[in-house]
N, CA, C and O of each residue as an XYZ file, in Angstrom:
656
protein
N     105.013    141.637     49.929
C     105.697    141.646     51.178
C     105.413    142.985     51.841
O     105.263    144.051     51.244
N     105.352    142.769     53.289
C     104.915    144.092     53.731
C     105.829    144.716     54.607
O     106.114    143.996     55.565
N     106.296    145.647     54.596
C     107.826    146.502     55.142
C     106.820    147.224     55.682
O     105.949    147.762     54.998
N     106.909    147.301     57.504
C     106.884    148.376     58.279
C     107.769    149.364     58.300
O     108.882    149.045     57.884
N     107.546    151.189     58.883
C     108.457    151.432     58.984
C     108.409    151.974     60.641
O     107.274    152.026     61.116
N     109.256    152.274     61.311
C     110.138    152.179     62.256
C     108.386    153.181     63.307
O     107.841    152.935     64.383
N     108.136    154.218     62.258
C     107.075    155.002     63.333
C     105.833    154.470     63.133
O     105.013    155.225     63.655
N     105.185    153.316     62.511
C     103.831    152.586     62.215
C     103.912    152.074     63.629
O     104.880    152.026     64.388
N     102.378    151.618     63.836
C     102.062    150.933     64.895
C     102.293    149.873     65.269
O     102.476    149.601     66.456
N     102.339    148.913     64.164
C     102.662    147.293     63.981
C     104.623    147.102     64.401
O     105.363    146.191     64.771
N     104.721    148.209     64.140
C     106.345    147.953     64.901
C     106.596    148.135     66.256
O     107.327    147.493     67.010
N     105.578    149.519     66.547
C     106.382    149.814     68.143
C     104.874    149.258     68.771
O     103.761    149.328     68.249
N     105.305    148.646     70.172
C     104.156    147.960     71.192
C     103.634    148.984     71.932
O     103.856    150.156     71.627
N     102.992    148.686     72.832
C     101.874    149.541     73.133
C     102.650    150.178     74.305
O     101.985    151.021     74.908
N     104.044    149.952     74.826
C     104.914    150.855     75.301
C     105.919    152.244     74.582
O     106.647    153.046     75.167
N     105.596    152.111     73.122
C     106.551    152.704     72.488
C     107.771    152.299     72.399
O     108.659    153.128     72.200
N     108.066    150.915     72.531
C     109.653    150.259     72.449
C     109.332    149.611     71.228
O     108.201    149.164     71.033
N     110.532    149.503     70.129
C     110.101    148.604     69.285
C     109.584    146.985     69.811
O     110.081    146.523     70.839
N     108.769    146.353     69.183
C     108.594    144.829     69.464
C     109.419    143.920     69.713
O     109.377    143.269     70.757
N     110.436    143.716     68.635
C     112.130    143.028     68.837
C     112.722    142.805     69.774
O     113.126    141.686     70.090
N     112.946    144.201     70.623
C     113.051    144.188     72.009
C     112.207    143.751     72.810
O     112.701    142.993     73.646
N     110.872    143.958     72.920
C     109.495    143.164     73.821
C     109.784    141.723     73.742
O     110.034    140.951     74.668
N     109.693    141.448     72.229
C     109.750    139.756     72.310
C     111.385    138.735     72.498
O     111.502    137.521     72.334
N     112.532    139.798     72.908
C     113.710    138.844     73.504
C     113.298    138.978     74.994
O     113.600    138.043     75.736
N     112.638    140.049     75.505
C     112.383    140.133     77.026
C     111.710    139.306     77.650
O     111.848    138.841     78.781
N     110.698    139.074     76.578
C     110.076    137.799     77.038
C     110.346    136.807     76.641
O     109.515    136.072     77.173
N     111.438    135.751     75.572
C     112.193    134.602     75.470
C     112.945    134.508     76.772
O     112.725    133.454     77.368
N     114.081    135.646     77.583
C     114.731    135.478     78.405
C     114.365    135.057     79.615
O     115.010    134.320     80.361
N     113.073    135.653     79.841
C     112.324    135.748     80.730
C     111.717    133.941     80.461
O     111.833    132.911     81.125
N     111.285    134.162     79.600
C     110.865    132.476     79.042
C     111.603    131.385     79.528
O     111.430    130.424     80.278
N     112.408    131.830     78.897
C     113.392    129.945     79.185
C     114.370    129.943     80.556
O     115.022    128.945     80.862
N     114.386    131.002     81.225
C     114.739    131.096     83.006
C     114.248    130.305     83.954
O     114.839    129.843     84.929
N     112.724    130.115     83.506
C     111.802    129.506     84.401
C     112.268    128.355     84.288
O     113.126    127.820     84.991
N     111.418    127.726     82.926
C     111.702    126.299     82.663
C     113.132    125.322     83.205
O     113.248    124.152     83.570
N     114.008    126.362     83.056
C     115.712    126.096     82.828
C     115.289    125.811     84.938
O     115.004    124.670     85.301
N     115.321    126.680     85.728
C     115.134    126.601     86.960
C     114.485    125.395     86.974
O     115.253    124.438     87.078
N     112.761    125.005     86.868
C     112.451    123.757     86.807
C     113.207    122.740     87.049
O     113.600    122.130     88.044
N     113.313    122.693     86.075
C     114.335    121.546     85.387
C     115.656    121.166     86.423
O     116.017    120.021     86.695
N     116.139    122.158     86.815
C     117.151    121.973     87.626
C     116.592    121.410     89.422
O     117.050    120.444     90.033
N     115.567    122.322     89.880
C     114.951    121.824     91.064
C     114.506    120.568     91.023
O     114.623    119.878     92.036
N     113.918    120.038     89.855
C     113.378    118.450     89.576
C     114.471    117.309     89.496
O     114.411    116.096     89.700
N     115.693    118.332     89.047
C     117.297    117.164     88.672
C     117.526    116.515     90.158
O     117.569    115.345     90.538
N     117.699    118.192     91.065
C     118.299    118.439     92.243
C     117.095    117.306     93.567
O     117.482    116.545     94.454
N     116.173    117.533     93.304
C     114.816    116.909     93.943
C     114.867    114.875     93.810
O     114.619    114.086     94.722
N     115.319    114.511     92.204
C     115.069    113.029     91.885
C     116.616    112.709     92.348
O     116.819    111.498     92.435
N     117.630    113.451     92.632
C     119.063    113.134     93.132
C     118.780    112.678     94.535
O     119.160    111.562     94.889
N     118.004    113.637     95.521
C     117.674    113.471     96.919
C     117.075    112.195     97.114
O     117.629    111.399     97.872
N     115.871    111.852     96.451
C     115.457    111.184     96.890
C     116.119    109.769     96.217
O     115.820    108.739     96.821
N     117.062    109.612     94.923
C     117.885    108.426     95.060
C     118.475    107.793     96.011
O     118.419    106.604     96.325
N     119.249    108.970     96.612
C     120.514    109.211     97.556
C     119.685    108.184     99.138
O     120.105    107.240     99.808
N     118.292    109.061     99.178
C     117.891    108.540    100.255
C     117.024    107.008    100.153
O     116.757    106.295    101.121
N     116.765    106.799     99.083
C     116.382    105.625     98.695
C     117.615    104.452     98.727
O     117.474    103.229     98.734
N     118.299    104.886     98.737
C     120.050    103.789     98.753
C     120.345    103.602    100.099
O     120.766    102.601    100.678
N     119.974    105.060    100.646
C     120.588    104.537    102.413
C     119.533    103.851    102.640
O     120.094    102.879    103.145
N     118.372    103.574    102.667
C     116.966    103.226    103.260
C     118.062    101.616    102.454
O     119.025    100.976    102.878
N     117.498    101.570    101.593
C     118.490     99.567    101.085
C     119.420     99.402    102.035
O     119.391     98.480    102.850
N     120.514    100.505    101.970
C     121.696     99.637    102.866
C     120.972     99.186    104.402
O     120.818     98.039    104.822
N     120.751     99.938    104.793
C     119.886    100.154    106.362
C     119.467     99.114    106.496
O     119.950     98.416    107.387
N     118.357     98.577    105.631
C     117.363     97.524    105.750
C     118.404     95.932    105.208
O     118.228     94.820    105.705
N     119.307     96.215    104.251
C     120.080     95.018    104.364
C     120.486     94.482    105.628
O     120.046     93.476    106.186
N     121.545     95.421    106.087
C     122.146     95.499    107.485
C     121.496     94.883    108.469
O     121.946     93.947    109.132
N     120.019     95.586    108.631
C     119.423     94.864    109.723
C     118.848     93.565    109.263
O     118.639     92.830    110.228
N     118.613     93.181    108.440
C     118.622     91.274    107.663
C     119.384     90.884    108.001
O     119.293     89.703    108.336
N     120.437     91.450    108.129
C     121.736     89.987    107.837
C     122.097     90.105    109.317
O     123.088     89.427    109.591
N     121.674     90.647    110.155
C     121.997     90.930    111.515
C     121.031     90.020    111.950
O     121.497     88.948    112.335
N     119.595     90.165    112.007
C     118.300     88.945    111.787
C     118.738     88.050    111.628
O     118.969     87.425    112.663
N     119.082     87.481    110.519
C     119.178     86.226    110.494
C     120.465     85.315    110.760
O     120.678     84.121    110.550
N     121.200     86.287    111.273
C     122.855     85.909    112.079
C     122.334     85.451    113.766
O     122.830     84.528    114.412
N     121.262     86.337    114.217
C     120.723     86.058    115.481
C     119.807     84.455    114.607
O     120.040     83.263    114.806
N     119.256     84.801    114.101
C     118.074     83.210    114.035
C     119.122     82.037    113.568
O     118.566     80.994    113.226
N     119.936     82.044    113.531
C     120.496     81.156    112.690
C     121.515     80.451    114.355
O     121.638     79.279    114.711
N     121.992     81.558    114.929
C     122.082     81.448    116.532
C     121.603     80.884    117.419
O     122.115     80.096    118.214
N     120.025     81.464    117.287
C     118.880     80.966    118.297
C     118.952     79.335    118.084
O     119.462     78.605    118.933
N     118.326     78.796    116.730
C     118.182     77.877    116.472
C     119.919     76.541    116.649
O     119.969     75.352    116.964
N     120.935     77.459    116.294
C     121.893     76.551    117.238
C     121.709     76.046    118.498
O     121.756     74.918    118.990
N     121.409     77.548    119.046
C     120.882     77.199    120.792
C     120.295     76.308    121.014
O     120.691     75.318    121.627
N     118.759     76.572    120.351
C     117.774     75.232    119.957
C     117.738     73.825    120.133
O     117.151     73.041    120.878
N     118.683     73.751    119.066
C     119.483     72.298    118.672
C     120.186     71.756    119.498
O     120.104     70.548    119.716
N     121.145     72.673    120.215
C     122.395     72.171    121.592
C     121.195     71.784    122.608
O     121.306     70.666    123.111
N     119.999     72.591    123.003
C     119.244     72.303    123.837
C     118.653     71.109    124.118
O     118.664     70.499    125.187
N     118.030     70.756    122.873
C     117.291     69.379    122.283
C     118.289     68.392    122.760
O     118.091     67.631    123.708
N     119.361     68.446    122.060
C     120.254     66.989    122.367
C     120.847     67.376    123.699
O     121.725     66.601    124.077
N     120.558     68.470    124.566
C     121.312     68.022    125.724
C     119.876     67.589    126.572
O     119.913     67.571    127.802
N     118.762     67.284    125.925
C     117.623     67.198    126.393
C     117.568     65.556    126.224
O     117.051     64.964    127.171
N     118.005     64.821    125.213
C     117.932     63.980    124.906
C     119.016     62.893    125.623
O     118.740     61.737    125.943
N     120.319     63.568    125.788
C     121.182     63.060    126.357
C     120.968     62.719    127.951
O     121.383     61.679    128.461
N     120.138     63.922    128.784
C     119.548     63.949    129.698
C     118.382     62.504    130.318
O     118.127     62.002    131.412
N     118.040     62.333    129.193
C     116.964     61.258    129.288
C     117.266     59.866    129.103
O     116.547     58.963    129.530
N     118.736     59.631    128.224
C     119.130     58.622    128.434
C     120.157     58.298    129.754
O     120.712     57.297    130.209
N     120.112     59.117    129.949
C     121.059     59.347    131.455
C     120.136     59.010    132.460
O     120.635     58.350    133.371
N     118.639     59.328    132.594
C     118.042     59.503    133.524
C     117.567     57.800    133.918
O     117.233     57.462    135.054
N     117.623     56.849    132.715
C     117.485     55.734    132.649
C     118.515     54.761    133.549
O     118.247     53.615    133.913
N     120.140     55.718    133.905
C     120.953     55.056    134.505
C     121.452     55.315    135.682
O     122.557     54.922    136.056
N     120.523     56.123    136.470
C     120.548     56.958    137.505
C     119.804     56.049    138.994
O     118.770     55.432    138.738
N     120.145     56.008    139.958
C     119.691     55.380    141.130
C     117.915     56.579    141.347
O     117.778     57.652    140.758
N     116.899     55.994    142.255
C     115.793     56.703    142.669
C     116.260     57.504    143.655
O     115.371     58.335    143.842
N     117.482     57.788    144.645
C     117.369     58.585    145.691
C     117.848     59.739    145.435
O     118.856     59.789    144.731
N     117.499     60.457    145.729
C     117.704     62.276    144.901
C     119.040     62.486    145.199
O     119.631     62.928    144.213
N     119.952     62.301    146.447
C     121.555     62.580    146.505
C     122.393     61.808    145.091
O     123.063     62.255    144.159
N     121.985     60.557    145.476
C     122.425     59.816    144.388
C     122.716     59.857    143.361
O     123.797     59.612    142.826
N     121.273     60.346    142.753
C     120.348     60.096    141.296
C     121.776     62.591    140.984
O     122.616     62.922    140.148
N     121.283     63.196    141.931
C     122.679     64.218    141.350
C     124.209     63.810    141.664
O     125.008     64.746    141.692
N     124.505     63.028    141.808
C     125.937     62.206    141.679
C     126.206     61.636    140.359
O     127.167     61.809    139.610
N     125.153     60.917    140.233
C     125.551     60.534    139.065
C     125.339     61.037    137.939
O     125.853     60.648    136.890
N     124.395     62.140    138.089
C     124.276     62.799    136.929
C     125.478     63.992    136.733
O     125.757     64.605    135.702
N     126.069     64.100    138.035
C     127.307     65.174    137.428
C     128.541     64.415    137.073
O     129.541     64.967    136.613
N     128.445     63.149    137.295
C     129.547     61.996    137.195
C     129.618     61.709    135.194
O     130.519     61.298    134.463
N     128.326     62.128    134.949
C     127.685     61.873    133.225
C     127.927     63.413    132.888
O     127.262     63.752    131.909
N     128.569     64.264    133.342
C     128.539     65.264    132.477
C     127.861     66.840    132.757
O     128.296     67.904    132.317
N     126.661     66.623    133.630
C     125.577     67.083    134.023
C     126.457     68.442    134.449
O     125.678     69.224    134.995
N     127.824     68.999    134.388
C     128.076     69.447    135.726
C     127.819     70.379    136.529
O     127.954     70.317    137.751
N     127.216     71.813    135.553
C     126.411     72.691    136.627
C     125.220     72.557    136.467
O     124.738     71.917    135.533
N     124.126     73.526    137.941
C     122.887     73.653    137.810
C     122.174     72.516    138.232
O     120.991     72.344    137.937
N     122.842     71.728    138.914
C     122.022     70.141    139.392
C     121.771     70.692    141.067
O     122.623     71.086    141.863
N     120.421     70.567    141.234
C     120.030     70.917    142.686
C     119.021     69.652    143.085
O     118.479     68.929    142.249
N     118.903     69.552    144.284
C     118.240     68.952    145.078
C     117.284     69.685    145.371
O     117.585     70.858    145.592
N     115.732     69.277    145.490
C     115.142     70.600    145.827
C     113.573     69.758    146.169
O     112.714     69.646    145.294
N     113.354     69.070    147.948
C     112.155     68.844    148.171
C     112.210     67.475    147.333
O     111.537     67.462    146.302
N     112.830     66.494    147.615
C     112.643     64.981    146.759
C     112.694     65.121    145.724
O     112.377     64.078    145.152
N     113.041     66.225    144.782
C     113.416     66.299    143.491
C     114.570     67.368    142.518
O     114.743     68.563    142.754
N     115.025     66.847    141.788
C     116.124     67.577    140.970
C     115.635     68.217    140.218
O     114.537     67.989    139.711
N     116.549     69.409    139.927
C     116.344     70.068    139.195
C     117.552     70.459    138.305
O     118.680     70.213    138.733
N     117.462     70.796    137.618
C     118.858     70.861    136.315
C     118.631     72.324    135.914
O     117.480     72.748    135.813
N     119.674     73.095    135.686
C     119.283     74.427    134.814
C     120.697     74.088    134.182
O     121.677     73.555    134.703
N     120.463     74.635    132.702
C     121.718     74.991    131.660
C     121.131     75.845    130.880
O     119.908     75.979    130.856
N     122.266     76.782    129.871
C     122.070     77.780    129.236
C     122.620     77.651    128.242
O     123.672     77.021    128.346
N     122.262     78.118    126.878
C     123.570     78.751    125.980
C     123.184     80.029    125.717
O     122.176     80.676    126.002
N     124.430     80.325    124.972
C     124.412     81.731    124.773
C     124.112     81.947    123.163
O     124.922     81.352    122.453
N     123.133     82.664    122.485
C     122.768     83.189    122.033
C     123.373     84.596    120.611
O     122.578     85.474    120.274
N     124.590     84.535    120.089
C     125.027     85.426    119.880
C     125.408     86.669    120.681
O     125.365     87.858    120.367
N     125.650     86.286    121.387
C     126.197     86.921    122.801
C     125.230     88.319    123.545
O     125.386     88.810    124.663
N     124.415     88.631    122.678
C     123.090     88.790    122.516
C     122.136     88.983    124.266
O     121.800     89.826    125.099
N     122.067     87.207    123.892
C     121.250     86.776    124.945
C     121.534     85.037    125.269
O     122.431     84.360    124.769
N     120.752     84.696    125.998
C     121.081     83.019    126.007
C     119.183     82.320    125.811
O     118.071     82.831    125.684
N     119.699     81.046    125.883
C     118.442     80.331    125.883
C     118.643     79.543    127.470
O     119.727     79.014    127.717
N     117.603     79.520    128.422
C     117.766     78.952    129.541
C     117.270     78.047    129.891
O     116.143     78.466    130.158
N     117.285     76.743    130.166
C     116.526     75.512    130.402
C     116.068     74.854    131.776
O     116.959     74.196    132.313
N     115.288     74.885    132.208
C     115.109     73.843    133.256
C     114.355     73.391    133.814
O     113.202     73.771    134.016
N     115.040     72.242    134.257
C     114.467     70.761    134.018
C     113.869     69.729    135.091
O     114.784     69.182    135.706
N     112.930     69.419    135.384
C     112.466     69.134    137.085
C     112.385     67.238    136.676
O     111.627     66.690    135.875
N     113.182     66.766    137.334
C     113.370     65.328    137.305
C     112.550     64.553    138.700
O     113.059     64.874    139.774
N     111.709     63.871    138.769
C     110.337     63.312    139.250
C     110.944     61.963    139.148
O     111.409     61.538    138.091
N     110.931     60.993    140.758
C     110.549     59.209    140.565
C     109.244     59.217    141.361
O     109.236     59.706    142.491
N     108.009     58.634    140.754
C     107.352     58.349    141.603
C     106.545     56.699    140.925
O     106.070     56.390    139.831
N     106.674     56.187    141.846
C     106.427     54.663    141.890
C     107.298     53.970    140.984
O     106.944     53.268    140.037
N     108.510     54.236    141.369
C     109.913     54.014    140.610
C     109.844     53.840    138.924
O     110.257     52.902    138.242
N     109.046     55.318    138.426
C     108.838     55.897    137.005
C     109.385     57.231    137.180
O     109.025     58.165    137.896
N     110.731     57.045    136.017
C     111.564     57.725    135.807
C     110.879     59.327    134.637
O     110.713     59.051    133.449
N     110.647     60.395    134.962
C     110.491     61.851    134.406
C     110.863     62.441    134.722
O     111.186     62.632    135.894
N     111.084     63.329    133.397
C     110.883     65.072    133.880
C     110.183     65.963    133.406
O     109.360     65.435    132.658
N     110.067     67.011    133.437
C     109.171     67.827    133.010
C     110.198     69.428    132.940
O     110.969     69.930    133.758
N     109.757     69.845    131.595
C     110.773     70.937    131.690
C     109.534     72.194    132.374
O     108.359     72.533    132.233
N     110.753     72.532    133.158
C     109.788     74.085    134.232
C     109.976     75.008    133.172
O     108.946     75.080    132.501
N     110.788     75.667    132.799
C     110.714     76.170    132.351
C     112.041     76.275    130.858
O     113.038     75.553    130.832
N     111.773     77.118    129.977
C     112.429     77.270    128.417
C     112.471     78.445    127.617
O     111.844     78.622    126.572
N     113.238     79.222    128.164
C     113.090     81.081    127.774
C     114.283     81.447    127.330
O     115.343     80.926    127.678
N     114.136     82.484    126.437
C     115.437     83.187    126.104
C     115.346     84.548    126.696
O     114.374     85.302    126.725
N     116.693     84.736    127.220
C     116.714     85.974    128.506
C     117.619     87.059    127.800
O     118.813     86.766    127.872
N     117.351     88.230    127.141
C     118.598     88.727    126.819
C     119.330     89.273    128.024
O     118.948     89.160    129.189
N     120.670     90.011    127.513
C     121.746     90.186    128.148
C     121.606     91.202    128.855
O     122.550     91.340    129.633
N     120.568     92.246    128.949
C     119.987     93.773    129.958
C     119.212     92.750    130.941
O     119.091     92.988    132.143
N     118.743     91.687    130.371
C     117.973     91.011    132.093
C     118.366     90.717    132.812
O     117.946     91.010    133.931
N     119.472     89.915    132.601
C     120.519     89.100    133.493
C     120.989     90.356    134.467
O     121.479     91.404    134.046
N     120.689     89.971    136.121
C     120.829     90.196    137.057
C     121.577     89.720    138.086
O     121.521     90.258    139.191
């Protein structure tokens, strides 16, 4: 076994401090860093959880908002269709002269949006949309050579900043 003593070289470092002391200066010094690391990487994978959770809620939110409007639209849709359909069996029981032919169609229900317009009717109706916006319809009703049509002019959804 080999016993240094206190004034040999192998004890004191090339500062003249014993070694003992050199090598806790540098353990302390040692495990500060790492220990910091460690903590910036804790502090760093916390952030970006945190912000990874709001980004989910966020993106739920706007889904279920999506598909509260589509689920809307397509009501609209549907009310449209059958008041499209209802329209056409109506149009079957209607006189050819355009005063007439909107008499009786507001007499069936028809009741706003029925115009006269140049030997032919025209129909507009709306629904509303999740209050949103609406869906707008309308509808150009044609006799010619006492053959009953219409033709839809137009079929748009208008949101609620257009409306003028």
């Amino acid at each position: 076994m080999l016993v240094t003593k206190p004034e040999s070289p192998a004890y004191l470092g090339a500062s003249g401090r014993p070694a003992s002391r050199r090598l806790k200066a540098q353990t302390a010094f040692g495990m500060g860093i790492p220990t910091l690391l460690t903590i910036l990487v804790v502090v760093l994978m916390t952030t970006f959880a945190v912000l990874a959770l709001v980004s989910a809620k966020a993106d739920r939110s706007l889904s279920t908002q999506a598909a509260a409007y589509d689920a809307a639209y397509y009501a609209a849709d549907g009310q449209a269709t059958a008041w499209l359909a209802r329209l056409q069996q109506s149009l079957e029981k209607v006189p050819p002269q355009a005063l007439q032919r909107k008499q009786a169609l507001l007499g069936q229900g028809f009741d706003a949006g029925v115009m006269v317009k140049k030997g032919f009717l025209q129909i507009e109706h709306s629904w509303s949309i999740a209050g949103r916006s609406a869906s707008e319809l309308k509808v150009r009703i044609d006799y010619h050579d006492g053959n009953r049509f219409y033709r839809i002019s137009s079929w748009r959804v208008v949101n609620a900043e257009e409306e003028v």
